[in-house]
C-alpha positions in Angstrom: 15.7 8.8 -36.3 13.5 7.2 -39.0 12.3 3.8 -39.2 13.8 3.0 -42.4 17.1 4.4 -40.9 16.5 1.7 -38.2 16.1 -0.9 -41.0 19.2 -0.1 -42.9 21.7 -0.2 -39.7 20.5 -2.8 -38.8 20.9 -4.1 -42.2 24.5 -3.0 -42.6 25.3 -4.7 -38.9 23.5 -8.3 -39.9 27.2 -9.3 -41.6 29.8 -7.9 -39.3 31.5 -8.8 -35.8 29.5 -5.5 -34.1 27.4 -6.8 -31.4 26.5 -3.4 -29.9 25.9 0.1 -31.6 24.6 3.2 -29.8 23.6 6.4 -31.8 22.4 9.7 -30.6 20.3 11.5 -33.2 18.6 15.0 -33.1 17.9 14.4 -29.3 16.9 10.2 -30.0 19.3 8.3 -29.0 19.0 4.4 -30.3 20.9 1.5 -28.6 21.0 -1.6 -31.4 22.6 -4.9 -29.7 23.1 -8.8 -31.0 23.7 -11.7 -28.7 26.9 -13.3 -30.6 25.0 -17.0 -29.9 21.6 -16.4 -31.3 22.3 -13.4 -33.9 19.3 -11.6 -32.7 18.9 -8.3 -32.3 17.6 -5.8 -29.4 17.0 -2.3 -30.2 15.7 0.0 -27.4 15.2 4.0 -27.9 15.4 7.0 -25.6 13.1 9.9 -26.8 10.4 11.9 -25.5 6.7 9.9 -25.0 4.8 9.7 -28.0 0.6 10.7 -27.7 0.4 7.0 -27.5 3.1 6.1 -25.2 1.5 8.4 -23.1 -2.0 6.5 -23.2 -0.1 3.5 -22.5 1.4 5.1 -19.3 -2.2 6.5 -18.4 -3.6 3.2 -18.5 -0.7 1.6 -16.4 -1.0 4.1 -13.6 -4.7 3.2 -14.0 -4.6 -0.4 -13.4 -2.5 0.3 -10.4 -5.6 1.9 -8.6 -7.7 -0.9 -9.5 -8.9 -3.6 -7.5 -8.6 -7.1 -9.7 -11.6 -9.6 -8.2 -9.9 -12.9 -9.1 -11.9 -16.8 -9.4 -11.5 -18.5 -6.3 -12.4 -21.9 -7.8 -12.3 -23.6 -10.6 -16.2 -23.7 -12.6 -18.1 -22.1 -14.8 -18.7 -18.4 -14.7 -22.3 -16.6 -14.5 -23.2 -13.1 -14.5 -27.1 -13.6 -12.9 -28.8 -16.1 -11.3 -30.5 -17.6 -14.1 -30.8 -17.2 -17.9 -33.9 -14.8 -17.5 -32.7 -13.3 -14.7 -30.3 -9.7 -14.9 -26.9 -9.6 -14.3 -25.7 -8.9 -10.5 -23.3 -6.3 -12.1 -22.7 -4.4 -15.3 -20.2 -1.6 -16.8 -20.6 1.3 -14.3 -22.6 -0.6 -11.9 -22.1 0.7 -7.9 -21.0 -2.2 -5.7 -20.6 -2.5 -2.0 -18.3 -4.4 -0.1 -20.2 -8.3 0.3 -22.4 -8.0 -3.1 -22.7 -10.5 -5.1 -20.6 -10.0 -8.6 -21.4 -13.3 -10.5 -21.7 -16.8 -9.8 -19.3 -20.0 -10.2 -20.5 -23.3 -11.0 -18.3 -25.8 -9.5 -19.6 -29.9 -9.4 -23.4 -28.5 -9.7 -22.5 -26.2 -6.9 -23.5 -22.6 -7.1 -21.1 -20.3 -5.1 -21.5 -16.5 -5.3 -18.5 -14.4 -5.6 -18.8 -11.4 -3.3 -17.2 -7.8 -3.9 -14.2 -7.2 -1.9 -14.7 -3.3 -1.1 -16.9 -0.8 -2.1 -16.2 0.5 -5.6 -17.2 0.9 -9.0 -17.4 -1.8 -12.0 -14.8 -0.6 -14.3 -14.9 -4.1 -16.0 -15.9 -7.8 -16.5 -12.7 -9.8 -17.7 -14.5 -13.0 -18.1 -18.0 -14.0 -20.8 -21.3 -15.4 -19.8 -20.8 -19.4 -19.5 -17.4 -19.4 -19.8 -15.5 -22.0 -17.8 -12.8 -20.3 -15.3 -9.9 -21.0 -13.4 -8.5 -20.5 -9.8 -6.7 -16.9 -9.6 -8.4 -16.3 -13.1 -9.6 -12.4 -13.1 -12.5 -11.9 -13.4 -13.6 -8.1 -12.5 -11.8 -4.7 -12.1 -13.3 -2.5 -9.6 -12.3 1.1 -9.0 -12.2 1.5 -5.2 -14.3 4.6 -3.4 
């Protein structure tokens, strides 16, 4: 079923006392529903995954392996010791369990945020200088 088809049931339906349609199309099958108090409408479609539906899942099942190193303060964020000075981690970078991973500025208070296993650096969540929260992520790390 077409998106345009979408567009004119739901169309058609807009001015009537229907609050739940389900169609079953050339193997799609397409549920449209409206909440009588708020006139809105809910569609929801059964087919097989799309390329990019598939990319989606991928990336779920992904993130599921990943280890998430979260703030465990409130502060200001720092990838290296000092403005000269390179960062502890980068894209790619090999990390063992205790390693330092960036610093957090809290009331002129350096505290280093260690690694919690031994891993990978998949990706830094948070920017250079940027003021974090408690629980905030900050890292994902792809466990060995």
């Amino acid at each position: 079923m077409e998106l345009e088809d979408l567009k004119n049931l739901i169309e058609l339906l807009k001015d009537t006392d229907v609050t739940e349609l389900q169609i079953e199309k050339d193997g799609s099958k397409v549920k449209i529903r409206r909440d009588k108090i708020f006139s809105s409408m809910e569609i929801s479609a059964q087919r097989p995954l799309s390329i990019q539906e598939n990319i989606i899942k991928e990336t779920e099942d992904e993130n599921q392996r990943l280890i998430t190193i979260t703030s465990p303060i409130v502060g200001t964020f720092y990838r290296s010791a000092s403005p000269e000075a390179p960062s502890f981690v980068d894209h790619g970078t090999k990390v063992k369990k205790g390693q330092v991973l960036c610093i957090i500025e809290a009331m002129k208070l350096m505290n280093e945020i260690e690694c919690e296993t031994d891993g990978i650096v998949v990706k830094a969540l948070v920017e250079n200088g940027q003021p974090v929260e408690y629980g905030e992520p900050l890292f994902r790390v792809e466990p060995l």
